[in-house]
mmCIF file of the N, C-alpha and C atoms, coordinates in Angstrom:
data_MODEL
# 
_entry.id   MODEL 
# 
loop_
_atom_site.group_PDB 
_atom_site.id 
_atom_site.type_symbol 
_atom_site.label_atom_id 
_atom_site.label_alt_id 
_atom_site.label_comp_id 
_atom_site.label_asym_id 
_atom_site.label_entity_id 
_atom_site.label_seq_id 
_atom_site.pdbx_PDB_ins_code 
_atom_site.Cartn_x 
_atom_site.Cartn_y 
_atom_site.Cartn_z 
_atom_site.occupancy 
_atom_site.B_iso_or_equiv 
_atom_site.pdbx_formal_charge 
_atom_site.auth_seq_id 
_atom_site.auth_comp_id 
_atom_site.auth_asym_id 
_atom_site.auth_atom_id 
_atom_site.pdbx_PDB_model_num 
ATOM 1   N N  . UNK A 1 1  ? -33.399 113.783 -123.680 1.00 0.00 ? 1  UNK A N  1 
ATOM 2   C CA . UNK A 1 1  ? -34.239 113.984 -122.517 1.00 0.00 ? 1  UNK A CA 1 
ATOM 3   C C  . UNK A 1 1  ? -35.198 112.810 -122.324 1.00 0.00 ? 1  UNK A C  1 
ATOM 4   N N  . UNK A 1 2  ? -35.783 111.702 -123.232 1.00 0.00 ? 2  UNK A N  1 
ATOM 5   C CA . UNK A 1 2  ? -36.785 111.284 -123.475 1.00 0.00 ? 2  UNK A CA 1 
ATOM 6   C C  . UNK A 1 2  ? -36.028 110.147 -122.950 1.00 0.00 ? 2  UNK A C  1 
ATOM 7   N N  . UNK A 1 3  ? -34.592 109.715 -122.773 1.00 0.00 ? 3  UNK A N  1 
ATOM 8   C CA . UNK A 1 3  ? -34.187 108.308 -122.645 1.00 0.00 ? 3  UNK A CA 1 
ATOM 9   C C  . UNK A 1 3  ? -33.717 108.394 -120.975 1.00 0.00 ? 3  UNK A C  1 
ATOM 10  N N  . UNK A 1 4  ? -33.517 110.379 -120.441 1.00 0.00 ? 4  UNK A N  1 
ATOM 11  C CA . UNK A 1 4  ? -33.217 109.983 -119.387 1.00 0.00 ? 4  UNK A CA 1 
ATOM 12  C C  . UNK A 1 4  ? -35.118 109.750 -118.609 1.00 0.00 ? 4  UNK A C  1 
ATOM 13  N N  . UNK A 1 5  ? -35.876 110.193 -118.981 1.00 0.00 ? 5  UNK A N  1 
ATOM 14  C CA . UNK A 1 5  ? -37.306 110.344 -118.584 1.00 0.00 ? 5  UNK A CA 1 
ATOM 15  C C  . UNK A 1 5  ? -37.357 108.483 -118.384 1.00 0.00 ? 5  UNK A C  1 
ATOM 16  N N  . UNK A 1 6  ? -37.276 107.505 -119.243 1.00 0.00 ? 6  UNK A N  1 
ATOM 17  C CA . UNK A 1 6  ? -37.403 106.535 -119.245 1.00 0.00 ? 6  UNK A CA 1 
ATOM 18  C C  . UNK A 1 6  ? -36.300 105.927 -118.141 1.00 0.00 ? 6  UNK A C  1 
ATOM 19  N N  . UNK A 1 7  ? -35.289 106.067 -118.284 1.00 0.00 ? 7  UNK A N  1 
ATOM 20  C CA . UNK A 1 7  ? -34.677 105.393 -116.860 1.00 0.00 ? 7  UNK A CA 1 
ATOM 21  C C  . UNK A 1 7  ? -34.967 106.079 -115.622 1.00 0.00 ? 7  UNK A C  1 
ATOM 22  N N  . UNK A 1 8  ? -35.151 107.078 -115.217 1.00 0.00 ? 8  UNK A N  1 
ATOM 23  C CA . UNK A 1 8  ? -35.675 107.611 -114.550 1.00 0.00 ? 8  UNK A CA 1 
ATOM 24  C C  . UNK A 1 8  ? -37.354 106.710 -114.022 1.00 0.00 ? 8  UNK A C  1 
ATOM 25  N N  . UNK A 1 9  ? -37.928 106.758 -114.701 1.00 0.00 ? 9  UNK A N  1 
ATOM 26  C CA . UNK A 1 9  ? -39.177 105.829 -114.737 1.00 0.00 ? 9  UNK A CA 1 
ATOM 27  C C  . UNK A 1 9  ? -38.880 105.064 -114.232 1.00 0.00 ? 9  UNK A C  1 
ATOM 28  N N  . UNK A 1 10 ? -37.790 103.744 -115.084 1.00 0.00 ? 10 UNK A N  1 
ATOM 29  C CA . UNK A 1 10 ? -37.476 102.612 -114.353 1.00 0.00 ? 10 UNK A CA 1 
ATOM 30  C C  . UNK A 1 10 ? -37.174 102.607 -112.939 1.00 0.00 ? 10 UNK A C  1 
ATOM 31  N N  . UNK A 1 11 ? -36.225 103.474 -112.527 1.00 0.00 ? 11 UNK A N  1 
ATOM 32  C CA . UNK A 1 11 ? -35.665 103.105 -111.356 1.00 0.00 ? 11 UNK A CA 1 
ATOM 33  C C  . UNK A 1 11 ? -36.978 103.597 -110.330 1.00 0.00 ? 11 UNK A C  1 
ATOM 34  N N  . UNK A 1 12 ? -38.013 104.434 -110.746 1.00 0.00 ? 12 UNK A N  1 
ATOM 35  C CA . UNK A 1 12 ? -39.267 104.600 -109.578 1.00 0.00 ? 12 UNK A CA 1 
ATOM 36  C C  . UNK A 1 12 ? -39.924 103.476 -110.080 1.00 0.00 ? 12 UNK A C  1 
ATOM 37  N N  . UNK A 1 13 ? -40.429 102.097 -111.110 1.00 0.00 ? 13 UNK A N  1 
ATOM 38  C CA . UNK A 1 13 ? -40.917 101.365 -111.089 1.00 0.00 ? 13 UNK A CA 1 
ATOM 39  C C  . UNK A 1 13 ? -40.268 100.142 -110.268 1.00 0.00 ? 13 UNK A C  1 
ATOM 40  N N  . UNK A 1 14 ? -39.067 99.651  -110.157 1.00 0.00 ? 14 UNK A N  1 
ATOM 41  C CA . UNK A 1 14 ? -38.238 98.735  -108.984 1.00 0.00 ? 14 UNK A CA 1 
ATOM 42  C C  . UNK A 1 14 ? -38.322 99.432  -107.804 1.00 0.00 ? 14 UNK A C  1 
ATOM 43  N N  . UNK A 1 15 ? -38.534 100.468 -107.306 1.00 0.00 ? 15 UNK A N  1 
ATOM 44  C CA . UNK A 1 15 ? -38.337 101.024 -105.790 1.00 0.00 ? 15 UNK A CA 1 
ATOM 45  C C  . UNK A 1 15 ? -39.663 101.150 -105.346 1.00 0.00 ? 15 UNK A C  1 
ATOM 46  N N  . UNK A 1 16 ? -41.162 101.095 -106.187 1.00 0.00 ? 16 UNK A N  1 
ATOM 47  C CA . UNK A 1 16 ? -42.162 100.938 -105.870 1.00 0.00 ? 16 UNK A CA 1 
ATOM 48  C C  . UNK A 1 16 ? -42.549 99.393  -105.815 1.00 0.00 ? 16 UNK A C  1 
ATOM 49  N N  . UNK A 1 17 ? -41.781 98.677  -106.741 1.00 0.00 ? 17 UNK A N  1 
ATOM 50  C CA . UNK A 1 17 ? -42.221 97.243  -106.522 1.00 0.00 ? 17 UNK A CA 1 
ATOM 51  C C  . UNK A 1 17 ? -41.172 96.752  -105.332 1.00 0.00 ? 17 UNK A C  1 
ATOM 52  N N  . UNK A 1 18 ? -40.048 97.321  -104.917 1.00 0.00 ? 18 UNK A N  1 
ATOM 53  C CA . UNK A 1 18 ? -39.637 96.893  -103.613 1.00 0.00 ? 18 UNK A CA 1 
ATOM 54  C C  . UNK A 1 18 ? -39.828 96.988  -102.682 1.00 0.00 ? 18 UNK A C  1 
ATOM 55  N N  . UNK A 1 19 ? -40.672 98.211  -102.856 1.00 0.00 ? 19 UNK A N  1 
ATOM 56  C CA . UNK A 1 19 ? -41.443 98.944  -101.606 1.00 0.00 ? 19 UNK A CA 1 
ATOM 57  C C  . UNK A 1 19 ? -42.516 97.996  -101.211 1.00 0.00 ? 19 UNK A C  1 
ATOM 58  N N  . UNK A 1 20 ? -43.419 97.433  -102.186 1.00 0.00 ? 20 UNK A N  1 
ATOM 59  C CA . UNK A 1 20 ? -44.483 96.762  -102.171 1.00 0.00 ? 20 UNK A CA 1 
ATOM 60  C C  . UNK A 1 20 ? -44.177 95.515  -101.476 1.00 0.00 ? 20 UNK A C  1 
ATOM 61  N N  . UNK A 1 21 ? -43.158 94.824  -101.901 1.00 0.00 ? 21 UNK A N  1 
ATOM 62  C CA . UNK A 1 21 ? -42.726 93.516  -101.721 1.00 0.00 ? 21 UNK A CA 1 
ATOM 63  C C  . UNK A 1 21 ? -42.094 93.240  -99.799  1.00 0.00 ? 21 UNK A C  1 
ATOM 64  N N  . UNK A 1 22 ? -41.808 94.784  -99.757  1.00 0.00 ? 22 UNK A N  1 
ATOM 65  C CA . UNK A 1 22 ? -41.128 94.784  -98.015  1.00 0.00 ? 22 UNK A CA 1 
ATOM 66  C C  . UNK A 1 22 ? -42.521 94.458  -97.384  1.00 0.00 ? 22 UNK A C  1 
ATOM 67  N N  . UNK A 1 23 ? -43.642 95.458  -98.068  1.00 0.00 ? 23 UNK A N  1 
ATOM 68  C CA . UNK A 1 23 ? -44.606 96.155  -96.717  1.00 0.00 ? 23 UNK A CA 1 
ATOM 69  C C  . UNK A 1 23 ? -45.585 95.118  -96.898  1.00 0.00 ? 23 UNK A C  1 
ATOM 70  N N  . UNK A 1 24 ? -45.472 93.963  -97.783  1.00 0.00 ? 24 UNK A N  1 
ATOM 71  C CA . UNK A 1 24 ? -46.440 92.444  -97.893  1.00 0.00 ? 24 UNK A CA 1 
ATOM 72  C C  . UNK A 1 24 ? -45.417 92.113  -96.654  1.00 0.00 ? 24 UNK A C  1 
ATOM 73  N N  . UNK A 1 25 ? -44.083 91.402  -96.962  1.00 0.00 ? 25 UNK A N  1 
ATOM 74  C CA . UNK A 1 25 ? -43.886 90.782  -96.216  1.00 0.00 ? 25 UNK A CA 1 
ATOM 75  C C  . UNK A 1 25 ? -43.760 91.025  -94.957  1.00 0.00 ? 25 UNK A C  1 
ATOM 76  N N  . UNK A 1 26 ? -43.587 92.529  -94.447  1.00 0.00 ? 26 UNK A N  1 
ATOM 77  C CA . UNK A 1 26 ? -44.143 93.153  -92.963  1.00 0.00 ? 26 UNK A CA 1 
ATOM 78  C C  . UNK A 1 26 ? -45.762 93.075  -92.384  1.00 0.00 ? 26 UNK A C  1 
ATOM 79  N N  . UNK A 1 27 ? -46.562 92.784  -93.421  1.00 0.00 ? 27 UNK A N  1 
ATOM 80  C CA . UNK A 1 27 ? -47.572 92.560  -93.068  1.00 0.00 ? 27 UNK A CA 1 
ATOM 81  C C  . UNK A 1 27 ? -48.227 91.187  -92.781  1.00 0.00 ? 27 UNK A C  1 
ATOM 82  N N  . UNK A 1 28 ? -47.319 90.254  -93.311  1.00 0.00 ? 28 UNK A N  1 
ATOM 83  C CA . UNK A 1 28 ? -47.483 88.556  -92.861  1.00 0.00 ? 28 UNK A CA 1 
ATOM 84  C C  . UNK A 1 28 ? -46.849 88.720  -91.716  1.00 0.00 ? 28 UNK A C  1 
ATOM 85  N N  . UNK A 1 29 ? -45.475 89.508  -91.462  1.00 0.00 ? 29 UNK A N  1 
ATOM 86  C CA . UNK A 1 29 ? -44.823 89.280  -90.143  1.00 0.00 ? 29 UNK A CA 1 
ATOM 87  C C  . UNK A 1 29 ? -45.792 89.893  -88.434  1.00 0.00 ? 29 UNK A C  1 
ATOM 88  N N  . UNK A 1 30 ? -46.176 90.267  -89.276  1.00 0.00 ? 30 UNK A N  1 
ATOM 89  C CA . UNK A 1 30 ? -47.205 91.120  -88.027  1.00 0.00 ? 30 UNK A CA 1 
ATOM 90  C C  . UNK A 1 30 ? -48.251 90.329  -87.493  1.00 0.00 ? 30 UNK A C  1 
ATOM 91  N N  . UNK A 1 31 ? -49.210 89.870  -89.186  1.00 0.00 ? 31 UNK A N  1 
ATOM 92  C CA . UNK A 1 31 ? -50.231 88.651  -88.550  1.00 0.00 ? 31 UNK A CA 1 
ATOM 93  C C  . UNK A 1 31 ? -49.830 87.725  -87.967  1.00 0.00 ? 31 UNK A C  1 
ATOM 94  N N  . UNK A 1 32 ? -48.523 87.179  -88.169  1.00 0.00 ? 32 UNK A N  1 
ATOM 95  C CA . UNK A 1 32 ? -47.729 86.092  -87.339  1.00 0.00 ? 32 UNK A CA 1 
ATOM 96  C C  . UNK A 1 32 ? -48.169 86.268  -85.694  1.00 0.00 ? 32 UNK A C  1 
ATOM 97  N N  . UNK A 1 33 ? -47.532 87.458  -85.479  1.00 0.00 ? 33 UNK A N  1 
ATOM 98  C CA . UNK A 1 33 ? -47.255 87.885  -83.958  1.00 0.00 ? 33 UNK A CA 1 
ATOM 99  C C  . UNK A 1 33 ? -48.652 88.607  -83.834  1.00 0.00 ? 33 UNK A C  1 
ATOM 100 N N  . UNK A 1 34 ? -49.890 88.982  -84.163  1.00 0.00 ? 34 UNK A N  1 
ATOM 101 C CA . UNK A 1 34 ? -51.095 88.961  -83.759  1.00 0.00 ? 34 UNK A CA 1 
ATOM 102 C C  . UNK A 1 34 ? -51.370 87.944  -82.992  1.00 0.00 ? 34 UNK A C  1 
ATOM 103 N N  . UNK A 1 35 ? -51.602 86.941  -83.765  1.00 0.00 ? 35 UNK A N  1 
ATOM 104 C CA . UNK A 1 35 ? -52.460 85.789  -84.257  1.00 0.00 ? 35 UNK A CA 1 
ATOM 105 C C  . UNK A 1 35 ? -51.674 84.760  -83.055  1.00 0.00 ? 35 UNK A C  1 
ATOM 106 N N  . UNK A 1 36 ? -50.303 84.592  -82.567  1.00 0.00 ? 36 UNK A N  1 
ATOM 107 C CA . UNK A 1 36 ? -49.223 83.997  -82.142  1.00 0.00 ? 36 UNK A CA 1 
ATOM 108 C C  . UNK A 1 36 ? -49.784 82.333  -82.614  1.00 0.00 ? 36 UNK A C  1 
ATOM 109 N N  . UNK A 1 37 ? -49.423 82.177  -84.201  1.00 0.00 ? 37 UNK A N  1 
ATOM 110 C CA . UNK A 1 37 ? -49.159 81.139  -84.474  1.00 0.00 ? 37 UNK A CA 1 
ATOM 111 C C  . UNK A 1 37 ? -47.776 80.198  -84.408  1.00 0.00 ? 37 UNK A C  1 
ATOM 112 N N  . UNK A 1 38 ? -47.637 80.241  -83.186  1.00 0.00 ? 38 UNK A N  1 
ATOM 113 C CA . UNK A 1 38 ? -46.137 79.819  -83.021  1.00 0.00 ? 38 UNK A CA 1 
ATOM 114 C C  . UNK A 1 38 ? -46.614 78.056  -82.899  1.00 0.00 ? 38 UNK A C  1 
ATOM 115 N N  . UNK A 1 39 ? -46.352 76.853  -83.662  1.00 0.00 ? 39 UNK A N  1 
ATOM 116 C CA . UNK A 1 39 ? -46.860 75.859  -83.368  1.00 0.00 ? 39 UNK A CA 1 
ATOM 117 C C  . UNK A 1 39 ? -46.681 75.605  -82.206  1.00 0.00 ? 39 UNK A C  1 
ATOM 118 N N  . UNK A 1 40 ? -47.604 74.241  -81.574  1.00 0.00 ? 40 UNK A N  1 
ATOM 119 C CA . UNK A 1 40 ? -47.189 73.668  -80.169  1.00 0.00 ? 40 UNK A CA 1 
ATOM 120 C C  . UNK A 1 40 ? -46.600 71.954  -80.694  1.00 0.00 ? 40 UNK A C  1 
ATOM 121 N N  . UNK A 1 41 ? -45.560 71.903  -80.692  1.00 0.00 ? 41 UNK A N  1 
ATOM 122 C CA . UNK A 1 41 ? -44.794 70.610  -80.734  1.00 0.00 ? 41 UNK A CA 1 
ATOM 123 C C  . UNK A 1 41 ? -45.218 69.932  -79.813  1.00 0.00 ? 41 UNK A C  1 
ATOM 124 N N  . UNK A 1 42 ? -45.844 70.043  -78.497  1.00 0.00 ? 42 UNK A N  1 
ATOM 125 C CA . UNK A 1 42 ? -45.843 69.615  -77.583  1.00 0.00 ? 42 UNK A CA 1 
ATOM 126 C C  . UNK A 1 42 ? -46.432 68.073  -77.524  1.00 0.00 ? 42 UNK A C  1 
ATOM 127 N N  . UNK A 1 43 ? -47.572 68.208  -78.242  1.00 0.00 ? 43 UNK A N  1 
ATOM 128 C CA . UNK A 1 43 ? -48.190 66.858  -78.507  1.00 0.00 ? 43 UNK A CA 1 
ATOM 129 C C  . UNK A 1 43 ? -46.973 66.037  -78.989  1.00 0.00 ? 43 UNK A C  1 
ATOM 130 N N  . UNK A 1 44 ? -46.641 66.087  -80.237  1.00 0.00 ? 44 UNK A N  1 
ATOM 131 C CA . UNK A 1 44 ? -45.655 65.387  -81.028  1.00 0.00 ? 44 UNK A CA 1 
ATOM 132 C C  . UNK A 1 44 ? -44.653 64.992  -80.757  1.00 0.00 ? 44 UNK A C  1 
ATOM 133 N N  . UNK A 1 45 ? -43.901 65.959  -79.367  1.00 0.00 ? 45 UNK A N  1 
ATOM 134 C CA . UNK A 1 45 ? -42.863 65.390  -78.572  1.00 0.00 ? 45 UNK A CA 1 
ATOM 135 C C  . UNK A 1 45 ? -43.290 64.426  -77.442  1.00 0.00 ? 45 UNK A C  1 
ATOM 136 N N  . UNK A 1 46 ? -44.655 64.538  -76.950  1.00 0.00 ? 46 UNK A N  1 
ATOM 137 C CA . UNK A 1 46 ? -44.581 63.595  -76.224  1.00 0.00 ? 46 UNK A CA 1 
ATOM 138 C C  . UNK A 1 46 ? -45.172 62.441  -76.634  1.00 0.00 ? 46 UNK A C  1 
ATOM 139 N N  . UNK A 1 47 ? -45.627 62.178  -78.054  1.00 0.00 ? 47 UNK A N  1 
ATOM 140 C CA . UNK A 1 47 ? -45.730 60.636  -78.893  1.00 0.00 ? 47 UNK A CA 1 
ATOM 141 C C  . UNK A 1 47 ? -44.308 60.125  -79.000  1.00 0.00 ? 47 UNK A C  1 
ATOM 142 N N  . UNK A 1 48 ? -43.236 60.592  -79.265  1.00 0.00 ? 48 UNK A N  1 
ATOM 143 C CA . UNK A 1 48 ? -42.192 60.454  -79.652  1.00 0.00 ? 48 UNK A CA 1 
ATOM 144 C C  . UNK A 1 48 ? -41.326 60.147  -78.600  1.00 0.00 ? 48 UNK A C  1 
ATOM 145 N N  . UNK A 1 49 ? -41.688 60.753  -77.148  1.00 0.00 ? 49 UNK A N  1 
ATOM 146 C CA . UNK A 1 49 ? -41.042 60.147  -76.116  1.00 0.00 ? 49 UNK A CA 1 
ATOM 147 C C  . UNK A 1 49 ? -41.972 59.040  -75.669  1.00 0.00 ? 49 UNK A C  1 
ATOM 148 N N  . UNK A 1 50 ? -43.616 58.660  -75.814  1.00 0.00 ? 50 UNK A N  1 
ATOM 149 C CA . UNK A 1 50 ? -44.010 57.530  -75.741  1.00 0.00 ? 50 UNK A CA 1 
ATOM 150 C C  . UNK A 1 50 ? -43.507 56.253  -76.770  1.00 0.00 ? 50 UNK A C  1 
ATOM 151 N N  . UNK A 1 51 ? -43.460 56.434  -78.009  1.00 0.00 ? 51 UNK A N  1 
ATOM 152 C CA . UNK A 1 51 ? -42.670 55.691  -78.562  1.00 0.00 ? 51 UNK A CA 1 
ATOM 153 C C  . UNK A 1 51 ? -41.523 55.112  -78.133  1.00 0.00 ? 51 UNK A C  1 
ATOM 154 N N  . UNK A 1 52 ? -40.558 56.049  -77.742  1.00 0.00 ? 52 UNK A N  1 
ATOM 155 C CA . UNK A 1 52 ? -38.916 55.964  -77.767  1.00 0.00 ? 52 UNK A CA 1 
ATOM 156 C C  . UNK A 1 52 ? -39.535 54.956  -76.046  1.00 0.00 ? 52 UNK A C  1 
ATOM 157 N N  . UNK A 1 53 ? -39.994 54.795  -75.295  1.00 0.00 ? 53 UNK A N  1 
ATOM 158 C CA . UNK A 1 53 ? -40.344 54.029  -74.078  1.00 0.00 ? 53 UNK A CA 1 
ATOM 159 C C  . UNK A 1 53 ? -40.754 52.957  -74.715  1.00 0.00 ? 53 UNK A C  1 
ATOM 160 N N  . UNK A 1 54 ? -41.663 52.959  -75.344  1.00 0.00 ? 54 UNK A N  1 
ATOM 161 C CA . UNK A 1 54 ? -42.480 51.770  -75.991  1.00 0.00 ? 54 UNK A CA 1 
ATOM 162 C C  . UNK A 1 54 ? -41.197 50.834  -76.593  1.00 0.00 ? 54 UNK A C  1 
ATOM 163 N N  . UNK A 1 55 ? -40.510 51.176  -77.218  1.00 0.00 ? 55 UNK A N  1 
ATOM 164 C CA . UNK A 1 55 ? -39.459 50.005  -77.881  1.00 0.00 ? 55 UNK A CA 1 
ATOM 165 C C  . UNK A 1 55 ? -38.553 49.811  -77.050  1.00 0.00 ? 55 UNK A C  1 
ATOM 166 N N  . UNK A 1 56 ? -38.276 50.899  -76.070  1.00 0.00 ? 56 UNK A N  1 
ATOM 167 C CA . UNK A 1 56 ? -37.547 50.538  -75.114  1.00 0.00 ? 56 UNK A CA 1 
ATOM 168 C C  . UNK A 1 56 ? -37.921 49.262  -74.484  1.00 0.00 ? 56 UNK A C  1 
ATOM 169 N N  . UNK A 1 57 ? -39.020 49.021  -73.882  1.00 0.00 ? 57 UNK A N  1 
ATOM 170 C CA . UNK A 1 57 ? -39.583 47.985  -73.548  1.00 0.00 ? 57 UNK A CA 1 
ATOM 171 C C  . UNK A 1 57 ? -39.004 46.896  -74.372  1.00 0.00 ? 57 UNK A C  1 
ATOM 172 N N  . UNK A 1 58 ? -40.017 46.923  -75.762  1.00 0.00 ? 58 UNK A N  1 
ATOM 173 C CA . UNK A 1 58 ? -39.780 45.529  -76.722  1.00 0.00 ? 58 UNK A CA 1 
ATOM 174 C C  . UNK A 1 58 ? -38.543 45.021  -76.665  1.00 0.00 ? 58 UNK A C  1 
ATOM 175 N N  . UNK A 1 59 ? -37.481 46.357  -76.732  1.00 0.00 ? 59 UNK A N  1 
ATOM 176 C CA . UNK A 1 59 ? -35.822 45.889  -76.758  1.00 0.00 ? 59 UNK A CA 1 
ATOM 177 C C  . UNK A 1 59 ? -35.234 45.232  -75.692  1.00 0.00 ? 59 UNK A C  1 
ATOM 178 N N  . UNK A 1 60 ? -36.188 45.537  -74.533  1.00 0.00 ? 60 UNK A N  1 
ATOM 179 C CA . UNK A 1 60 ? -35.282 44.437  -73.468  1.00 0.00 ? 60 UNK A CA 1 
ATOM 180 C C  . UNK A 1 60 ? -35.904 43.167  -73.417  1.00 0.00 ? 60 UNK A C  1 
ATOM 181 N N  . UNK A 1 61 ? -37.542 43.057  -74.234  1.00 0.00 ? 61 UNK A N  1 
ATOM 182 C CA . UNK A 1 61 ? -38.002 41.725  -74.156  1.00 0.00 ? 61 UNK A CA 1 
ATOM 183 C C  . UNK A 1 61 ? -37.277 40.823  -74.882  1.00 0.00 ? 61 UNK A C  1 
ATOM 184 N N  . UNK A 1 62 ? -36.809 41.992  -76.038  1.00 0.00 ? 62 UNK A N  1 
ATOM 185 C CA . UNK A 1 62 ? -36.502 40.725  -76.923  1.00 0.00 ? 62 UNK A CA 1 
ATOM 186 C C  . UNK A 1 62 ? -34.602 40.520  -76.798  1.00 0.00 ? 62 UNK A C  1 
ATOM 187 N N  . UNK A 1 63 ? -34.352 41.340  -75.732  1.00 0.00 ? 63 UNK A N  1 
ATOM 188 C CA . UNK A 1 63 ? -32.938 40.795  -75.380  1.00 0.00 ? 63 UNK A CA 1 
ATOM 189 C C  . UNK A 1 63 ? -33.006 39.987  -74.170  1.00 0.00 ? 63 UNK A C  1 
ATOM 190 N N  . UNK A 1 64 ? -33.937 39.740  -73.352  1.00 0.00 ? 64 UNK A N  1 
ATOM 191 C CA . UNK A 1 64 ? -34.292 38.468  -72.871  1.00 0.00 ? 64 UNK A CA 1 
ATOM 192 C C  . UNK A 1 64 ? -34.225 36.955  -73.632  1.00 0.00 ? 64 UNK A C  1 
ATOM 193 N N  . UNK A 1 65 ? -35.065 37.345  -74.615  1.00 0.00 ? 65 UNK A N  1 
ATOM 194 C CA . UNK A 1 65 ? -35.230 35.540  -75.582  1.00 0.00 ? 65 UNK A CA 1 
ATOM 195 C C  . UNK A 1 65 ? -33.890 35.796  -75.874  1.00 0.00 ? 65 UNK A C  1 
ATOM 196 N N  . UNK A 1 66 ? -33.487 34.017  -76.418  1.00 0.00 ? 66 UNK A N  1 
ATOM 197 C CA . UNK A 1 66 ? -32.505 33.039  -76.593  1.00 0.00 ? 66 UNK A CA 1 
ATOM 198 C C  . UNK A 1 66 ? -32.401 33.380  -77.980  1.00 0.00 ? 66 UNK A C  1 
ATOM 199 N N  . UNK A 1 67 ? -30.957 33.593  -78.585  1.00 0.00 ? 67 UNK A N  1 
ATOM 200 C CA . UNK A 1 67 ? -30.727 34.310  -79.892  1.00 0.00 ? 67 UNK A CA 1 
ATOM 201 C C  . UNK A 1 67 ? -31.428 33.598  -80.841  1.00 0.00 ? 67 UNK A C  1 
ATOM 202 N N  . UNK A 1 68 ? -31.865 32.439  -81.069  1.00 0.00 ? 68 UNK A N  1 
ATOM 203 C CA . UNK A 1 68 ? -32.102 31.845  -82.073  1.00 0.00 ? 68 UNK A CA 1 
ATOM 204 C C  . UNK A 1 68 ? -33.609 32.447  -82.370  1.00 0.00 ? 68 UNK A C  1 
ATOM 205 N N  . UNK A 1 69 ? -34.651 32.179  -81.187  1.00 0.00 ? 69 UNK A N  1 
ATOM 206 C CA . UNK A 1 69 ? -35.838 32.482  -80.840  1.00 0.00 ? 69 UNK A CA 1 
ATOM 207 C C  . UNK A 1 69 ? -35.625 34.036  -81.121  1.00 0.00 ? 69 UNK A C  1 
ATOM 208 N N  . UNK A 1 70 ? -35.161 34.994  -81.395  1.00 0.00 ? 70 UNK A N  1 
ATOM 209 C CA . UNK A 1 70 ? -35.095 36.318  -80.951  1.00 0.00 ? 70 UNK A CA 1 
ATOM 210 C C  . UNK A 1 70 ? -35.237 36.657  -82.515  1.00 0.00 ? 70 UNK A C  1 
ATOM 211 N N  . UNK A 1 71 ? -34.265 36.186  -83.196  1.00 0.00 ? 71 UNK A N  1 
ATOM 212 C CA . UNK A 1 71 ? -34.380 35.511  -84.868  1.00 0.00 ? 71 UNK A CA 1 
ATOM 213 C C  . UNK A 1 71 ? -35.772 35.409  -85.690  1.00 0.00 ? 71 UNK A C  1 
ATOM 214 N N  . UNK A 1 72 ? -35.880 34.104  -84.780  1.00 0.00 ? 72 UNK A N  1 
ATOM 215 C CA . UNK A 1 72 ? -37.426 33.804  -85.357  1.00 0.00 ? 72 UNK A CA 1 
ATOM 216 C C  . UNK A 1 72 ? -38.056 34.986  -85.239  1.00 0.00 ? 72 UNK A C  1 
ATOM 217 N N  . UNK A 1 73 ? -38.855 35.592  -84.288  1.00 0.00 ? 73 UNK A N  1 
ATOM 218 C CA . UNK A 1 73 ? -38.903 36.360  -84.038  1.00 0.00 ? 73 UNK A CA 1 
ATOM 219 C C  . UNK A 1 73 ? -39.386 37.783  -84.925  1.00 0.00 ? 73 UNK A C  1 
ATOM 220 N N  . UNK A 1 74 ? -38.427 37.778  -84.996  1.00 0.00 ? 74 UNK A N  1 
ATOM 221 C CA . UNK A 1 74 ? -37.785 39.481  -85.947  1.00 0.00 ? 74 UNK A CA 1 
ATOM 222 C C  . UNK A 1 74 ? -38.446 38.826  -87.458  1.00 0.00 ? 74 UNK A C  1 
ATOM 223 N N  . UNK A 1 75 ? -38.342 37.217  -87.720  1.00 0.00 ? 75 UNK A N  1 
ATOM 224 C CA . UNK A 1 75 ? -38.235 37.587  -89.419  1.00 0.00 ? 75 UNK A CA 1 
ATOM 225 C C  . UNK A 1 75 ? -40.047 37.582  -89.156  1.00 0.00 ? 75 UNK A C  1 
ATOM 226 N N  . UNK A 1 76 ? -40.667 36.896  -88.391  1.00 0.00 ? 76 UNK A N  1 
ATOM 227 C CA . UNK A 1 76 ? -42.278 37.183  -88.637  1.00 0.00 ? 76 UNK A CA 1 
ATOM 228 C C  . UNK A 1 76 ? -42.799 38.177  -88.467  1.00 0.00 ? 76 UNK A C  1 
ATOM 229 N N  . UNK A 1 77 ? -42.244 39.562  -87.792  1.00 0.00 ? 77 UNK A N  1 
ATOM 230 C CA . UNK A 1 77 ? -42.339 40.517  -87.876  1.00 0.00 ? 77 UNK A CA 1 
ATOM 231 C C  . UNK A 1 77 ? -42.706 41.263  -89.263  1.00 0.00 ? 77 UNK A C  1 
ATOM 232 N N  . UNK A 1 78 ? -41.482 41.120  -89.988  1.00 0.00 ? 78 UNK A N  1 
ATOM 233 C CA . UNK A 1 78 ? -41.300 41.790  -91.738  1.00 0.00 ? 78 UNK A CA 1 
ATOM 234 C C  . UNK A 1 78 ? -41.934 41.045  -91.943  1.00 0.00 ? 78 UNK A C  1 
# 
C-alpha cells in the first residue's frame, strides 16, 4: 500500500508542477496582449531603406569614375 501511496504522490507532484508551468506561461501570454508589446520595426526599416538609397547613390558615383580611379578609390576607403 505504502509504494502505491508514493507513486500515486508522484504522479499529483508532475501534474501540479505542469499545472504551474502552463498557468506562468498563460500569464506572460496575457501581459503580452495587455500591455501590446508588439515591437515597432518601423524606425529600423526605414534606416535600412535610407541606407539601401544612400549606397545606391555612392554605387552609381563610383560607376561613373574611370576603373583605375574607382580602384584607387575603394583601397583608401579600407
Amino acid at each position: 500500500m505504502r509504494d502505491l501511496d508514493l507513486v500515486m504522490a508522484g504522479h499529483e507532484c508532475s501534474n501540479v508542477l505542469r499545472s504551474s508551468r502552463r498557468q506562468t506561461a498563460l500569464r506572460g501570454r496575457i501581459e503580452l496582449l495587455e500591455h501590446d508589446s508588439t515591437p515597432d520595426h518601423s524606425a529600423v526599416t526605414a534606416a535600412k531603406v535610407d541606407d539601401e538609397r544612400a549606397m545606391s547613390d555612392i554605387r552609381r558615383l563610383l560607376d561613373k569614375l574611370p576603373a583605375k580611379a574607382g580602384n584607387l578609390e575603394l583601397r583608401q576607403l579600407h
